[in-house]
C-alpha positions in Angstrom: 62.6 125.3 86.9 62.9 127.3 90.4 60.0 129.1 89.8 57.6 126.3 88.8 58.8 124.8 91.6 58.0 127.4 93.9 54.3 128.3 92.3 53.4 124.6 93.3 53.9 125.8 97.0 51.0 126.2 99.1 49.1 129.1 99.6 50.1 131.3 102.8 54.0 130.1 102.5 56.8 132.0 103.9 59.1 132.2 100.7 61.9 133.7 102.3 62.0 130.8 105.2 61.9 128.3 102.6 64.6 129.7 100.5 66.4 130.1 103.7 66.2 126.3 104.9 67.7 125.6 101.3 69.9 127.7 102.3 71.2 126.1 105.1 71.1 122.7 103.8 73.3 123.9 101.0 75.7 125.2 103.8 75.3 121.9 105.6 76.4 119.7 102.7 79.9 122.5 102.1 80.7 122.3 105.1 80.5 118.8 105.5 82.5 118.7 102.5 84.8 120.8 103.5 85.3 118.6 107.0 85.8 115.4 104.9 88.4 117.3 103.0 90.4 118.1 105.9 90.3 115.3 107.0 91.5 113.4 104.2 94.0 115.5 104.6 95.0 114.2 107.5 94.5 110.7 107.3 95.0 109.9 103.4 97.8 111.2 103.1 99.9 111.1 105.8 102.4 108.6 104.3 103.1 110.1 100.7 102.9 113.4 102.7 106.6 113.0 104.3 107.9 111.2 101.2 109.6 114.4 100.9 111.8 114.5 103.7 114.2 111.7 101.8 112.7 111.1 98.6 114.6 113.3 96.7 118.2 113.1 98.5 118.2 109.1 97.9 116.9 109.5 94.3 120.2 112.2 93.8 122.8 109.7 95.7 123.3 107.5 93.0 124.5 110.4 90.6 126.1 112.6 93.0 129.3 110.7 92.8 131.1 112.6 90.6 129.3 116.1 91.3 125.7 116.5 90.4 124.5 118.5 86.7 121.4 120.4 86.1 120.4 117.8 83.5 120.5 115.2 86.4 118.4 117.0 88.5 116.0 118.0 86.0 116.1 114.2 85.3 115.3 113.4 88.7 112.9 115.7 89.0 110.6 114.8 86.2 110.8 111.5 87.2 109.3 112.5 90.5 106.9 114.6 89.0 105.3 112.1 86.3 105.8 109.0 88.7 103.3 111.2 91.0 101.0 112.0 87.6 100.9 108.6 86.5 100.5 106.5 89.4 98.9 108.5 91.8 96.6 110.8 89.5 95.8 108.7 86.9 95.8 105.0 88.1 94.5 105.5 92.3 92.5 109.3 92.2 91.0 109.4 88.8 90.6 105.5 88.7 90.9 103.1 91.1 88.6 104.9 93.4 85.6 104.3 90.5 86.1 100.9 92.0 84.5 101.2 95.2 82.6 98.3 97.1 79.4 99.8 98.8 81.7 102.7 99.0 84.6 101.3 100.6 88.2 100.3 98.8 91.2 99.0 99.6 92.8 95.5 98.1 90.4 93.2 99.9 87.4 95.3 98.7 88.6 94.9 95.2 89.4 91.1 95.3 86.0 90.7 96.7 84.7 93.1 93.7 86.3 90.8 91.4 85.6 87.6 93.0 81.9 88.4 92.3 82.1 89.8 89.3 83.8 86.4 88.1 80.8 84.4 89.7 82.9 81.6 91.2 85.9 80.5 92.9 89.1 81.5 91.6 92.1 80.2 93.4 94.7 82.8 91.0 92.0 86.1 92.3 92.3 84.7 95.6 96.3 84.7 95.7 96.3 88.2 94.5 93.8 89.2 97.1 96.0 87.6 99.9 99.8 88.8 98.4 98.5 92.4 98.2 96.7 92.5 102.0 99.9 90.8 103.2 102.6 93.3 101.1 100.2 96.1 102.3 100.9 94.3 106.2 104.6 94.3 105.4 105.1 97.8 104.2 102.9 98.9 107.7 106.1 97.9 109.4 108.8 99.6 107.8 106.9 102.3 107.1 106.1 103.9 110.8 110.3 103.5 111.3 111.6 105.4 108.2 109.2 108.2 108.5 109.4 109.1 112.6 113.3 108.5 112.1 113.9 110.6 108.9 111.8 113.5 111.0 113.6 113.3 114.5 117.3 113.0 112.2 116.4 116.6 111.6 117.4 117.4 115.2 121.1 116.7 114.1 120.6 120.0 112.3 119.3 121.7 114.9 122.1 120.6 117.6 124.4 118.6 116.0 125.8 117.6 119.7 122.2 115.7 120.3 122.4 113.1 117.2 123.4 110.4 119.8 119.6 110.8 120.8 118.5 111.0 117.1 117.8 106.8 117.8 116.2 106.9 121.6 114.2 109.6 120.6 112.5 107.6 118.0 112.3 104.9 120.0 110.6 106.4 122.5 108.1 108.0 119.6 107.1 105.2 118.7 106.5 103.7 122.2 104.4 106.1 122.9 102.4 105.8 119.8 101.9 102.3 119.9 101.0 101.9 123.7 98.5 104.7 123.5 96.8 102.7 120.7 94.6 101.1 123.4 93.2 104.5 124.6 91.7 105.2 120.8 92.6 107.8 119.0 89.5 109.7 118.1 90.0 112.1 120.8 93.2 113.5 118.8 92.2 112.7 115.4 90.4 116.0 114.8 93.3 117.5 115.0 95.5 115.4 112.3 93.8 117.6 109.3 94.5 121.2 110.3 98.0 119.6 111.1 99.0 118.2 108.2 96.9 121.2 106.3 99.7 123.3 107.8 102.2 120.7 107.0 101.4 120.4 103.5 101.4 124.5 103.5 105.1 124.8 105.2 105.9 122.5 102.3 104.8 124.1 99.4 106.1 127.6 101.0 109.4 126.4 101.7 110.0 125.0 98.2 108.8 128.1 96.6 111.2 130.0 98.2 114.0 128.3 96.7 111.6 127.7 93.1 111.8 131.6 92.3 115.0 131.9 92.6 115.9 129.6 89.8 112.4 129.1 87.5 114.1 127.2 85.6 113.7 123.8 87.4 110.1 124.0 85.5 111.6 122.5 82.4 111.2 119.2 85.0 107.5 119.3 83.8 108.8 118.4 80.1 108.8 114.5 80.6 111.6 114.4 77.5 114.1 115.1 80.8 112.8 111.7 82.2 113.0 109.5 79.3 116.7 111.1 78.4 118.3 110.7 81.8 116.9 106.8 81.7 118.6 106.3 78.3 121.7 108.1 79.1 122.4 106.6 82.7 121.6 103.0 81.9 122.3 100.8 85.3 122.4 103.8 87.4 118.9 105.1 86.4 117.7 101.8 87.3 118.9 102.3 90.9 118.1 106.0 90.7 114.0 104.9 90.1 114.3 102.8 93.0 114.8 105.7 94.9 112.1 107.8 93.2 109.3 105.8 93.9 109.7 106.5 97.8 107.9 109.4 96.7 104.9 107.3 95.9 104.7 105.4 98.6 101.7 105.7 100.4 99.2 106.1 97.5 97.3 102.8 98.3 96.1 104.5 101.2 93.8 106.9 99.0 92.0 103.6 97.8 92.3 101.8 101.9 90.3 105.4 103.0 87.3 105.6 100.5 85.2 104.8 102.6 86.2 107.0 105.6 85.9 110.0 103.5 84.5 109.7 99.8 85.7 109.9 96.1 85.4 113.9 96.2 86.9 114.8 99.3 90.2 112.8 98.5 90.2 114.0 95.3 89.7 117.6 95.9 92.4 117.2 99.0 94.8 115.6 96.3 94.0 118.1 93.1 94.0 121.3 95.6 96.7 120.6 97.9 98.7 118.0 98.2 99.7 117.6 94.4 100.8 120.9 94.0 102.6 121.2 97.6 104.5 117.7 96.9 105.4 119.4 93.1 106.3 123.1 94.1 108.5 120.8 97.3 110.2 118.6 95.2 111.4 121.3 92.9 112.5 123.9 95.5 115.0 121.2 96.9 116.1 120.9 93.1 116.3 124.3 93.0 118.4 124.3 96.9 120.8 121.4 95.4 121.4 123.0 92.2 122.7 126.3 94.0 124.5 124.4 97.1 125.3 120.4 95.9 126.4 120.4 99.8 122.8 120.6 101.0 122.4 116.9 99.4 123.3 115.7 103.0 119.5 116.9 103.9 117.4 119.3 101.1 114.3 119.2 102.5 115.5 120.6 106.3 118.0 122.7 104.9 115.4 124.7 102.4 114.5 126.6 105.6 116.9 129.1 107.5 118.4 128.0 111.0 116.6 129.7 113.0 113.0 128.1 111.5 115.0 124.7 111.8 113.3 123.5 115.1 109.9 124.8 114.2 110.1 122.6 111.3 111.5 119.4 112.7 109.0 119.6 115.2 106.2 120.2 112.6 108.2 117.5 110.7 107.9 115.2 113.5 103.9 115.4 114.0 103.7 114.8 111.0 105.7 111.8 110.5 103.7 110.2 113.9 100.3 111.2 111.9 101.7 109.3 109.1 102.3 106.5 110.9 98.8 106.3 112.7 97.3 106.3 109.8 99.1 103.3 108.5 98.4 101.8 112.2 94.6 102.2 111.7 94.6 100.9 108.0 96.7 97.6 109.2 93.6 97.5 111.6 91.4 97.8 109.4 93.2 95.3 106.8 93.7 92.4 109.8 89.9 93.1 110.6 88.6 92.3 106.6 91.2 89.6 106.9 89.4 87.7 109.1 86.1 88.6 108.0 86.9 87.1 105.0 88.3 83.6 106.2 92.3 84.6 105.6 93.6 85.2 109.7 92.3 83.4 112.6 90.1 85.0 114.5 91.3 88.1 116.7 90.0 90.4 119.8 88.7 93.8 118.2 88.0 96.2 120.6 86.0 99.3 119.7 87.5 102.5 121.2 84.5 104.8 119.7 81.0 104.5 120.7 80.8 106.9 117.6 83.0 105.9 114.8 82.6 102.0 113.8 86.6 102.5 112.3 88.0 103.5 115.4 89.3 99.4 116.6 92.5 98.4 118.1 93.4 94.9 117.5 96.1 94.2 120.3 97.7 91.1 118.5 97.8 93.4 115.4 99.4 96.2 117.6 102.3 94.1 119.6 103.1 92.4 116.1 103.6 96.0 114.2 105.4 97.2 117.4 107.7 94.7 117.4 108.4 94.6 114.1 108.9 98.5 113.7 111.6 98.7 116.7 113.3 95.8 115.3 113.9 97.6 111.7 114.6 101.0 113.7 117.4 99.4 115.9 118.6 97.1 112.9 119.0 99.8 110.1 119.6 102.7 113.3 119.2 105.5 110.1 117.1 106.5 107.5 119.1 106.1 104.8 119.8 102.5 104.8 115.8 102.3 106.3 115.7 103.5 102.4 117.4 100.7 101.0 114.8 98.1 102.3 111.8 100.8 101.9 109.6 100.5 98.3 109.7 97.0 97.7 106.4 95.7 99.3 104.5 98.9 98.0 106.0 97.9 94.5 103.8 94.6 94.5 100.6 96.0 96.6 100.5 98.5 93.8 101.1 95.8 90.8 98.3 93.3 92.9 96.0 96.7 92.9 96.7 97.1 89.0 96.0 93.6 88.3 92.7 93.4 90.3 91.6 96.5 88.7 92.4 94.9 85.2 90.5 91.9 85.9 87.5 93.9 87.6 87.0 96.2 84.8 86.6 93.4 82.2 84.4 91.3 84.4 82.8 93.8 86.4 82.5 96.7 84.2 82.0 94.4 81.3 85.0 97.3 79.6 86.6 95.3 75.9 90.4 95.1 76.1 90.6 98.0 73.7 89.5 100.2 76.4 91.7 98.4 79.0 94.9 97.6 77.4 96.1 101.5 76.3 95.9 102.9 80.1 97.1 99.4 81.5 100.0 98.6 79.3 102.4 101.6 80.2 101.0 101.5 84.2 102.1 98.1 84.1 105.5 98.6 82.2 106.3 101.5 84.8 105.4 99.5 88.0 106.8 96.2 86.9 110.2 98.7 85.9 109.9 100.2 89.4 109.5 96.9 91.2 112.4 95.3 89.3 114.2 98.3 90.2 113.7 97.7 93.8 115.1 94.2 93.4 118.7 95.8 93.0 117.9 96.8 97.6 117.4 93.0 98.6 121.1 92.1 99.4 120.9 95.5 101.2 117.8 94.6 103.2 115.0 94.8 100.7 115.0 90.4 101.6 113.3 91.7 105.3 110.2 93.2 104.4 110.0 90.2 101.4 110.4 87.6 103.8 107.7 89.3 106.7 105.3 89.6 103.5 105.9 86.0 102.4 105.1 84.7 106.4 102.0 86.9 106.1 100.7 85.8 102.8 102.0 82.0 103.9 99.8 82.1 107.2 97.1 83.8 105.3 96.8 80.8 102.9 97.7 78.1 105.7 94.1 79.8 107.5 92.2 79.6 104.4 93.5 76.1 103.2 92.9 74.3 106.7 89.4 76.5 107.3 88.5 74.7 104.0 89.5 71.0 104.6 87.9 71.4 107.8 84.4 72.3 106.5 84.8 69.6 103.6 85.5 66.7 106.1 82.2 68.5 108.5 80.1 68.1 105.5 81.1 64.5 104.7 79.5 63.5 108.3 76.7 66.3 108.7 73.0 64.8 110.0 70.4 66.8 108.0 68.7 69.2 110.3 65.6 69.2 108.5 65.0 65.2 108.8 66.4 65.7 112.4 63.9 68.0 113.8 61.1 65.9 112.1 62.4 62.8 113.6 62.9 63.7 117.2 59.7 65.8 117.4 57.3 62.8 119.1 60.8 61.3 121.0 59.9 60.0 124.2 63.0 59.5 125.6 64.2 63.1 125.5 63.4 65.3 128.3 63.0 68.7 127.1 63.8 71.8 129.3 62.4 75.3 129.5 64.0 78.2 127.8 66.1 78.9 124.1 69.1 77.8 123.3 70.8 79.2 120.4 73.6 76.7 118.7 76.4 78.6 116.4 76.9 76.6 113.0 78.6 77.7 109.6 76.1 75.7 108.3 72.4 75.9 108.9 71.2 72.7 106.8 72.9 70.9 109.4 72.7 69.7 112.9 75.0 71.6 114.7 78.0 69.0 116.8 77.0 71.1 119.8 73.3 70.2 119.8 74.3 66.1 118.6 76.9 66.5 121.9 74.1 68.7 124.8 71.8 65.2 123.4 74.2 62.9 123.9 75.8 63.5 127.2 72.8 65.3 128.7 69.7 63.8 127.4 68.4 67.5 127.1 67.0 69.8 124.2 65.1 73.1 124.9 61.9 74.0 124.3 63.6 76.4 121.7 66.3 75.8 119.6 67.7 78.4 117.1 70.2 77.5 114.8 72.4 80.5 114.4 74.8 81.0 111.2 77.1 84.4 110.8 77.4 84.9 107.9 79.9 87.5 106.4 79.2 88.9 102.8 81.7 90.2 100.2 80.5 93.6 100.7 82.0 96.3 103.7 78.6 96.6 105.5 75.4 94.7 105.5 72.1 96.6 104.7 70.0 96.5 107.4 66.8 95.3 105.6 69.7 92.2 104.8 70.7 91.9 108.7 69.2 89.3 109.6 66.6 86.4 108.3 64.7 84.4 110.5 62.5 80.6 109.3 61.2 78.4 112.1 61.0 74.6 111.2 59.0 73.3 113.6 57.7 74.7 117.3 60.7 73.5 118.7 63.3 74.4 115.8 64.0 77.7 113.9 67.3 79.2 111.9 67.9 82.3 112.5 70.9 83.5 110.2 72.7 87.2 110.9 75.0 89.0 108.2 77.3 91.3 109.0 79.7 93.2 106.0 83.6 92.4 105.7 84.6 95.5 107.2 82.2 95.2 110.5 82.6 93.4 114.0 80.3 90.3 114.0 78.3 92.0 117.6 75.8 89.1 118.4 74.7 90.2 121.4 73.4 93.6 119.8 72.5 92.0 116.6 69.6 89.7 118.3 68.0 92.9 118.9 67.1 93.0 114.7 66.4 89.3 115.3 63.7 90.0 117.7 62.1 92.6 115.3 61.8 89.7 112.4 60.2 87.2 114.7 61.9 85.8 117.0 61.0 85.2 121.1 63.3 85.0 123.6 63.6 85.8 127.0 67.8 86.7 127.7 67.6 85.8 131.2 66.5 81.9 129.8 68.8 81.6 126.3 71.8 79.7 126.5 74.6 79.7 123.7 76.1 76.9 122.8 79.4 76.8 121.4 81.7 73.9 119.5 84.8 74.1 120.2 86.9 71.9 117.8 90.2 70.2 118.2 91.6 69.7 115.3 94.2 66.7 115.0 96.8 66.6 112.0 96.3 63.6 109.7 98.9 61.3 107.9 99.6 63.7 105.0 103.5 64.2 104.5 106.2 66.4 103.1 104.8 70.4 102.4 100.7 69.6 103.1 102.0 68.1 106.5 104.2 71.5 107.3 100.4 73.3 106.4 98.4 70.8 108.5 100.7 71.7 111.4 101.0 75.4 111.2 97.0 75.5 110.9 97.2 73.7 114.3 99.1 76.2 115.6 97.5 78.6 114.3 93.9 77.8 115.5 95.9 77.5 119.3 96.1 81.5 119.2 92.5 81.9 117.5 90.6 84.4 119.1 87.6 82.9 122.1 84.6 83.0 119.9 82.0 84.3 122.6 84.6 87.3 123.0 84.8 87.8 119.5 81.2 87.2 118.6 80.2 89.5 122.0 78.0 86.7 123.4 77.8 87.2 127.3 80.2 85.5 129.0 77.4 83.7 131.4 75.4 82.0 129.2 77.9 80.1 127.0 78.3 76.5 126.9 81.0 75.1 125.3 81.4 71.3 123.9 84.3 70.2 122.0 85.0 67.5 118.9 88.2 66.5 117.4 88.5 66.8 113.7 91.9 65.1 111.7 92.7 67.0 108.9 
């Protein structure tokens, strides 16, 4: 086929220049590769990536009590090891990330996924879309705390006469994470893959140093050690898998990141690296505990000499901040869909990269997480009972992400249950066993991160619920805007005014309050009037040939209607640009926007729809300015306000 292909080349052509450019192309798309790897790497899998440092001493606590057996570790460890097979492998790398939406992922992209494959409303897909975005919210605060303090509790090994600071330090970690949020972080970002990279490395070194002295912590591969230290433990296995799934916390984030980095980037990082360096870890502190039960107190530190003890809490420790600025950024990223999508009010995104559309900081979003993190920090004050409250919200983010996947696959992939059931049945019998498991930690703080994903979901729905009555009673009193235009065109007692004035509407059939309110106070219409609808679609980004439609009505009317995906910043200002390409005439220095600023008033409605009616009120109180948030210029907004009872 090469050769046919080159004898079609024109006469006179340099061969060896064009097999060259292939060349380089060929190089081009490696390397690229090879970049996205990394920094999967990096981002990915930051948060499963420092499961390690307690994974494996809280999963061997429960049966430690009376002195530890080989069998019990071998247990443990083969529970590790196929918990990390089936969930992570199996269900989010070799599955879930089929699922993608325009190439992105993540809970909301597959409720949306699954929302249009159903063709309609559906109230149950929409309460699985909201309980997994708010668990996934929850676990971003607890998350940031266990990991920086499980890394910086390493320096009581170091210097045992410095674990007073073991609790400032983190504190002031985590300051310093969070207030440089702000700034952006894509001027250190490059360096989180070669990082972690070497983190990952250390890890895998470290536990193979202890794996070859005692090879026989392989037999943990042999799931038969699993199944028989769940028969024979009863009550204390069920505690024991509690513990276990720490080490797969974390693994939504390969689904959250597809569309940062790609299906084979994350896979490759996953299959090359981080798989085996999580495996050959876990069973080198099997191997450390089995030859010293006294290094329970701390395996994963105390697999390494003392005098490469600081080198690796301080490695430890980058890492663990990584970690938790990759959960910052996908709590971002989450908050941002969330609102997209009609769930949160609306909040002030600020872009800190002219270059990389990810790169926001949402400053409500970051004060919230801050808040929330130093609370469970200085609450739990150690990463042990930080353990005890830890898994819980994963648990159900990962049981929402199963069921979406379920329902998407038979609607969207059109896939007959006898396809569906056999991989589904035993992934939903483990996670359900893992989530009831983690029940057992709610008297000992698991109720915490339960209750802050409750308030989440709760104020998701409250959004959603009031956005919806609101639009409903708008469209029981909405003036046609077709009949309007048509109607007013010959007026003679409206005086009309040079220049455009664009009115914001959700709906574009109708005459915007704004436009009723500018004609009733001021007797004034424009010579132009655009009516201008946002629309967000249920996919991440909009395709550009899609941006934007544009229909006039009359000479004096027109609708011009932008669409922006659920994963992008509605930018008006730079979107009017694409509106002037399909059509559209304006001068900037004679446009006016006009805004509608509604006051909504709580109706007669009693008992539990009153206690919604009111916290939508309050809600819409801290709702984001919409010429900030839509990036209209400040100068040429006009504002007019109406009062709506719900």
């Amino acid at each position: 086929m090469a050769a046919s292909k080159l004898s079609d080349l024109p006469a006179g052509t340099d061969i060896a220049s064009f097999e060259d450019e292939g060349q380089e192309v060929q190089d081009h798309r490696k390397s690229s590769l090879a970049m996205l790897t990394i920094g999967a790497v990096g981002v990915v899998y930051g948060d499963i990536g420092t499961s390690p440092l307690y994974a494996m001493r809280e999963a061997l606590r429960p049966v430690a009590v009376d002195g530890l057996t080989r069998f019990e570790v071998l247990g443990v460890l083969s529970l590790l090891i196929w918990s990390l097979t089936l969930i992570v492998t199996l269900k989010y790398v070799l599955y879930l990330l089929r699922a993608d939406n325009r190439g992105e992922g993540g809970v909301l992209a597959l409720y949306t996924l699954s929302r249009l494959a159903i063709g309609r409303r559906s109230l149950g897909v929409l309460a699985l879309g909201i309980a997994g975005a708010s668990l996934f919210l929850g676990d971003a605060v607890i998350t940031p705390a266990i990991s920086v303090l499980s890394a910086v509790e390493g320096i009581g090994l170091v210097a045992p006469s410095f674990e007073a600071f073991v609790l400032p330090a983190t504190v002031g970690i985590l300051l310093g994470l969070f207030l440089v949020q702000r700034h952006g972080t894509h001027a250190i970002s490059a360096a989180f893959g070669p990082i972690m990279a070497v983190w990952f490395t250390t890890m895998a070194g470290t536990g193979l140093m202890h794996l070859v002295g005692d090879p026989e912590v392989l037999w943990a591969f042999d799931p038969f050690y699993a199944i028989l230290f769940l028969a024979r433990h009863g009550f204390v296995a069920f505690i024991v898998l509690g513990a276990v799934f720490l080490a797969v916390t974390g693994a939504e984030a390969l689904y959250a990141d597809l569309g940062h980095f790609g299906r084979t980037p994350i896979r490759l990082a996953w299959f090359v690296l981080i798989f085996p360096a999580l495996v050959i870890n876990y069973l080198g502190q099997g191997a450390l505990v089995l030859s010293d039960p006294k290094t329970l107190e701390n395996p994963f530190f105390l697999m390494v000499p003392s005098w490469a003890l600081p080198a690796l809490v301080a490695l430890a420790t980058m890492a663990t901040v990584i970690a938790a600025q990759a959960v910052i950024t996908g709590a971002y990223s989450m908050a941002r869909a969330a609102v997209a999508l009609g769930l949160l009010p609306r909040m002030a995104i600020v872009h800190t990269s002219e270059r990389q559309s990810g790169q926001i900081y949402i400053p409500t979003v970051n004060w919230l997480l801050l808040g929330g993190v130093l609370s469970f920090v200085l609450v739990f004050r150690s990463s042990e009972a930080l353990a005890s409250a830890y898994g819980i919200a994963v648990t159900g983010a990962m049981i929402v992400d199963t069921t979406l996947g379920i329902i998407y696959s038979r609607r969207g992939w059109k896939l007959a249950w006898w396809m569906i059931l056999p991989g589904a049945i035993p992934l939903v019998a483990l996670e359900g066993t893992f989530l009831l498991s983690n029940l057992t930690k709610v008297p000992e703080g698991g109720y915490i991160p339960l209750t802050l994903s409750f308030a989440i979901g709760m104020t998701m729905w409250t959004w959603w619920r009031g956005t919806q009555l609101v639009l409903l009673r708008e469209s029981k009193e909405k003036v046609d805007m077709d009949g309007f235009a048509h109607s007013i065109a010959d007026s003679a007692t409206v005086k009309r005014v040079d220049g455009t004035a664009f009115f914001l509407t959700s709906d574009p059939t109708a005459v915007p309050q704004a436009l009723l309110h500018n004609l009733k106070h001021n007797k004034v219409l424009h010579e132009r009037n655009v009516i201008l609808t946002v629309e967000t679609l249920r996919i991440p980004l909009a395709p550009e040939d899609e941006r934007v439609e544009y229909t006039p009505i009359d000479e004096h009317f027109s609708r011009l209607r932008l669409r922006f995906g659920f994963m992008e910043t509605p930018n008006l200002s730079r979107a009017l640009v694409h509106a002037r390409r399909a059509g559209l005439r304006f001068d900037v220095m004679s446009t006016s926007f006009f805004l509608g600023r509604r006051k909504i008033i709580m109706g007669t409605r009693a008992g539990l729809a009153r206690f919604l009616d009111r916290l939508y009120v309050t809600l819409g109180r801290f709702s984001a300015d919409p010429s900030e948030f839509y990036h209209l210029p400040r100068d040429r907004v006009v504002e007019l306000g109406s009062r709506i009872t719900v």
